[in-house]
C-alpha positions as CSV (number, residue, x, y, z in Angstrom):
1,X,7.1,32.6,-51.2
2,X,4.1,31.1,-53.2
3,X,5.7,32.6,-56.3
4,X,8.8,30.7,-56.1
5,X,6.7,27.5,-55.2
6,X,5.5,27.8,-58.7
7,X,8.4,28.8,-60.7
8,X,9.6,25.2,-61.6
9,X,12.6,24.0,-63.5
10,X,10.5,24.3,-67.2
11,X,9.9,28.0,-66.3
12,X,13.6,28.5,-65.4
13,X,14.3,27.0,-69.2
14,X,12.2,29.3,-71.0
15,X,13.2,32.1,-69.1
16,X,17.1,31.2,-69.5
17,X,15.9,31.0,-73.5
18,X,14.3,34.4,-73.6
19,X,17.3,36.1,-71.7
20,X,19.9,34.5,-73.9
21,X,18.0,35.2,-76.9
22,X,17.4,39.0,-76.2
23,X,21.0,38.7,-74.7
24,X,22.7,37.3,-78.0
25,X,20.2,39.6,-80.3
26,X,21.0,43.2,-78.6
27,X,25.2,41.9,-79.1
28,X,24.4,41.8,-82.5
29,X,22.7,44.8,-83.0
30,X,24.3,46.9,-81.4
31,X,28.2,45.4,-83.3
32,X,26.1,47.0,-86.2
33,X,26.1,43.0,-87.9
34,X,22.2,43.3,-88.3
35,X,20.8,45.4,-91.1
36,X,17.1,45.7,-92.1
37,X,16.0,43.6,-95.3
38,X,15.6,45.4,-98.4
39,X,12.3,45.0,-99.7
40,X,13.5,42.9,-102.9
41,X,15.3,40.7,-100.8
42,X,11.7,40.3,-98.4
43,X,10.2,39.0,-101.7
44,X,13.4,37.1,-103.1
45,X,16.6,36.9,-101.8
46,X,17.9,35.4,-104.6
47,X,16.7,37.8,-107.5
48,X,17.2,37.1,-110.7
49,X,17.4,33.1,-109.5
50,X,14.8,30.9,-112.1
51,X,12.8,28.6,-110.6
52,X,12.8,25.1,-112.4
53,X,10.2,22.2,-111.9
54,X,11.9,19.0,-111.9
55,X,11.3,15.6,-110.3
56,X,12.9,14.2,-107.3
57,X,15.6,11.5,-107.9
58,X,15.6,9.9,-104.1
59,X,13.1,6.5,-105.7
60,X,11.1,6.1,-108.2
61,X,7.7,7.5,-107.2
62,X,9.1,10.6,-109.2
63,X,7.5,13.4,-106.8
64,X,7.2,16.8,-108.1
65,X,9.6,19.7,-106.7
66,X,10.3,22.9,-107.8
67,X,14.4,23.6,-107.5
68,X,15.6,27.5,-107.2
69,X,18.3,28.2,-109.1
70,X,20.8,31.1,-109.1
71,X,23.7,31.4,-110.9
72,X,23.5,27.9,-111.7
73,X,23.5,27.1,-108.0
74,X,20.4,25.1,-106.4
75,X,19.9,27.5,-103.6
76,X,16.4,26.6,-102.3
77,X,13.3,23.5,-103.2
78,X,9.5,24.0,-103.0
79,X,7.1,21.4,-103.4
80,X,5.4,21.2,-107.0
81,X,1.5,22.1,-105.8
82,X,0.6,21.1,-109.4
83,X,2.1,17.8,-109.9
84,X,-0.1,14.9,-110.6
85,X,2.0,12.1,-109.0
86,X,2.7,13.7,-105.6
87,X,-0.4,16.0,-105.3
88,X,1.7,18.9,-103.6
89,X,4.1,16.8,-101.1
90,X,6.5,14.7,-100.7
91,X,8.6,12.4,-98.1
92,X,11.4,13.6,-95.8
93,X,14.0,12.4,-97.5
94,X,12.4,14.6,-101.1
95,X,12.6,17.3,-98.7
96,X,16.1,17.1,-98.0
97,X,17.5,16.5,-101.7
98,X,18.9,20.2,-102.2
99,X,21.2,18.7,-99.0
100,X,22.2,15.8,-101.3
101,X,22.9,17.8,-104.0
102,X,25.7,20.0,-102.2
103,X,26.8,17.2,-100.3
104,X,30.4,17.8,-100.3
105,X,31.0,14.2,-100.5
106,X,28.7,13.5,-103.1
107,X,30.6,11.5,-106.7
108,X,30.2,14.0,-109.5
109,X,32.6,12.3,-111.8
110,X,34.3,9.0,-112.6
111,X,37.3,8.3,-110.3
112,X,40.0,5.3,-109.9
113,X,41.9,4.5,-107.9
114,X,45.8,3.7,-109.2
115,X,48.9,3.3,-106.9
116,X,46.7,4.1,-103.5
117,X,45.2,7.5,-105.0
118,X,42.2,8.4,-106.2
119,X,42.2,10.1,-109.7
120,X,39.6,12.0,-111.8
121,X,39.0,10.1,-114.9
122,X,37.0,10.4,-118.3
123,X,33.2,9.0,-118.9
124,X,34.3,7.2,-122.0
125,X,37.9,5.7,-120.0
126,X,35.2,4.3,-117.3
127,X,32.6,2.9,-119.4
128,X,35.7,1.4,-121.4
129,X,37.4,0.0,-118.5
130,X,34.4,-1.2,-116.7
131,X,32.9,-2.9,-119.9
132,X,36.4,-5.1,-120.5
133,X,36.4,-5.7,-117.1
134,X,32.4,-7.5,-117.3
135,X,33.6,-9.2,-120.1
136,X,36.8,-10.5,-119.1
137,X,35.0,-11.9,-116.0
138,X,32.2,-13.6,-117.9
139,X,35.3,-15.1,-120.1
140,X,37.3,-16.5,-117.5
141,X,34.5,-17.5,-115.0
142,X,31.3,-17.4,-116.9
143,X,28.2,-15.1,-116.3
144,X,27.5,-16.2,-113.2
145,X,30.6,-14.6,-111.4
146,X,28.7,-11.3,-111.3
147,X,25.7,-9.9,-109.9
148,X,24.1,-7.1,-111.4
149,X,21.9,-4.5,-108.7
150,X,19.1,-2.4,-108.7
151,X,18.0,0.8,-107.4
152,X,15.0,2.1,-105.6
153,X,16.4,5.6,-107.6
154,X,15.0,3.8,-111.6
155,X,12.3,3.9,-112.9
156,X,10.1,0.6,-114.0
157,X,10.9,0.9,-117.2
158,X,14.9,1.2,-116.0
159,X,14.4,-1.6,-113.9
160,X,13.2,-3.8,-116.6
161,X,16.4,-2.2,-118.9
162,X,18.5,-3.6,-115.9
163,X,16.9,-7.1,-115.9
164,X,17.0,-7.2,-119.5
165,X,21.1,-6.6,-119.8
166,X,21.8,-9.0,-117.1
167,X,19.6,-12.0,-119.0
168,X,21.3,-10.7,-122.4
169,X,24.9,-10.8,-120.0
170,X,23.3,-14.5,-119.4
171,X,22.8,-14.5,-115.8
172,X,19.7,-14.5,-113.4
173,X,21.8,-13.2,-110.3
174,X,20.4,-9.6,-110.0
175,X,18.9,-7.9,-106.6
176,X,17.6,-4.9,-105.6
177,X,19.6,-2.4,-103.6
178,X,17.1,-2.2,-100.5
179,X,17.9,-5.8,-99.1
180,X,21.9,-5.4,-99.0
């Protein structure tokens, strides 16, 4: 009876864990789904992947990160030890950029949208139709009917490029992303 007194409702949990987990691993096992690793794939289980340092694009800090490649596939990130901005680490949201970059939802190219669809179109046709657009605005309403945003994503020097185009556009309204 003592026994039972202690065996409290955190106990119960664990155990329920343990016997699920053995339960679930021995289905597995015995369906012949499991194999043992190979030793190559111990040591990389991507061979033949290249590992690439590169900077993370999340803000501008710039943190170090080395991406894994394979097959022209970013399959896994490390933190850059060696880099002399982020000393060997970098924020949760660094950590997670490999999830950004296969985001599924993630704009890889210029779309529009004509007749309630969404269509694919070319770098140059954007920067084209965007450009007339600015300028056609600025014509018929003057410079102050647009406001041009930053991003926590550029650089300083970017940011400066940014500032510089809207004064050159000849208007002061510009922001930064973070307060919208």
């Amino acid at each position: 009876m003592g026994m039972l007194k202690s065996f409290g409702r955190r106990s119960f949990l664990k155990m329920a864990t343990l016997a699920s987990a053995v339960t679930a691993t021995s289905a597995f096992a015995s369906n012949g789904v499991l194999r043992e690793a190979k030793e190559e794939e111990i040591k990389n289980p991507f061979p033949g992947s290249k590992l690439i340092k590169t900077i993370c694009t999340h803000c501008s800090v710039g943190c170090g990160v080395i991406a894994e490649v394979y097959n022209g596939v970013w399959v896994r990130q490390e933190v850059a030890q060696d880099h002399p901005i982020s000393h060997g680490g970098h924020c949760c949201k660094g950590a997670d950029m490999i999830d950004k970059i296969r985001a599924t939802n993630r704009l890889q190219y210029p779309i529009e949208k004509s007749n309630g669809q969404w269509n694919r179109v070319s770098w140059d046709d954007a920067m084209s139709k965007i450009s007339k657009k600015l300028l056609e605005l600025r014509e018929k309403f003057g410079p102050d009917a647009v406001q041009f945003l930053g991003s926590a994503k550029v650089s300083t020097e970017q940011a400066f490029y940014i500032r510089k185009f809207a004064a050159m556009f000849g208007t002061n309204n510009i922001d930064h992303q973070a307060r919208i």
